[in-house]
C-alpha positions in Angstrom: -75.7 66.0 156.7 -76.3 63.1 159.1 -76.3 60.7 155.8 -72.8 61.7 154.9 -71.7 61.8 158.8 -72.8 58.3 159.2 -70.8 57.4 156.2 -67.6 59.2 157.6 -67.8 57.3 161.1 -68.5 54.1 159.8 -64.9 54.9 157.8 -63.3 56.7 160.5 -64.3 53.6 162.5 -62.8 50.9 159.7 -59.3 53.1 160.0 -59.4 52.9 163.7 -59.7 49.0 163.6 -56.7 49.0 161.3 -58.3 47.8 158.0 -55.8 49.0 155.7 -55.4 46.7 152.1 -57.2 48.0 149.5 -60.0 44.7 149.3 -61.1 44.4 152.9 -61.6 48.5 152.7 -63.6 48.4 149.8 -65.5 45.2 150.9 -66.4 47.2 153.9 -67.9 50.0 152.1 -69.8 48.2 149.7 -71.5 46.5 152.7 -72.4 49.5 154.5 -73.4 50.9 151.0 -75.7 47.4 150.7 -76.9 47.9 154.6 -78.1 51.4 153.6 -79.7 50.5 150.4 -81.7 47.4 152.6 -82.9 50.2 155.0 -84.4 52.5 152.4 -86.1 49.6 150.8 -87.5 48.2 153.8 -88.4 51.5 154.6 -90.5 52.5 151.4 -92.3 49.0 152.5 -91.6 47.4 149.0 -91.0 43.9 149.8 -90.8 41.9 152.8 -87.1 41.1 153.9 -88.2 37.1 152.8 -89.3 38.4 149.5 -86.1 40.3 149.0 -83.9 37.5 149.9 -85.7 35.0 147.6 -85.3 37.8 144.9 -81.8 38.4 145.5 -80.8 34.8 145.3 -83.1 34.1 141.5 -80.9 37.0 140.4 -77.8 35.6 141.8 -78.8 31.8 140.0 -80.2 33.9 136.6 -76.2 35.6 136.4 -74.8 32.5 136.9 -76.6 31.0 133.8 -75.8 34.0 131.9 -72.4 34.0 132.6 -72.5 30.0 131.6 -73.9 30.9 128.3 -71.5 33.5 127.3 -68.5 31.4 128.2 -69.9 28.3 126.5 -70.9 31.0 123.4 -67.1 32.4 123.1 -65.8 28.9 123.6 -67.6 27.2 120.4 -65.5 26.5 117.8 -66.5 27.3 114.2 -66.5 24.7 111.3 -65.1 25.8 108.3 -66.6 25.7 105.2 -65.7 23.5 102.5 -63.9 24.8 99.3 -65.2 23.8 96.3 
């Protein structure tokens, strides 16, 4: 019950301050959703909060390169073939 009450304050709270479009409310909740998930990692003790970043930042840089390749992949051209 205190999960879900903590979630309804921190949105009562976000109405109060007059956040109303659509992108800054739903940026708001995935950072509180992101804040939360931080906590429960840090408190299982899984990484240190150094380690996470450094992790968080490869997997930023590895879906950039991805995301490179697959536009360079649907951008290639195709020879035809000759007719003989």
């Amino acid at each position: 019950m205190s999960k879900s009450k903590f979630v309804i304050d921190k949105l009562a709270k976000l109405f109060e301050q007059g956040l109303v479009s659509y992108k800054d409310l739903s940026s708001e909740i995935l950072n509180i959703l992101r804040s939360k998930r931080d906590e429960v990692v840090f408190k299982m003790q899984l990484t240190s909060k150094e380690e996470t970043e450094i992790l968080t930042k490869r997997i930023e840089k590895l879906e950039q390169k991805i995301e490179k390749l697959a536009n360079k992949k649907f951008r290639k051209k195709f020879k035809k073939a000759k007719k003989s």
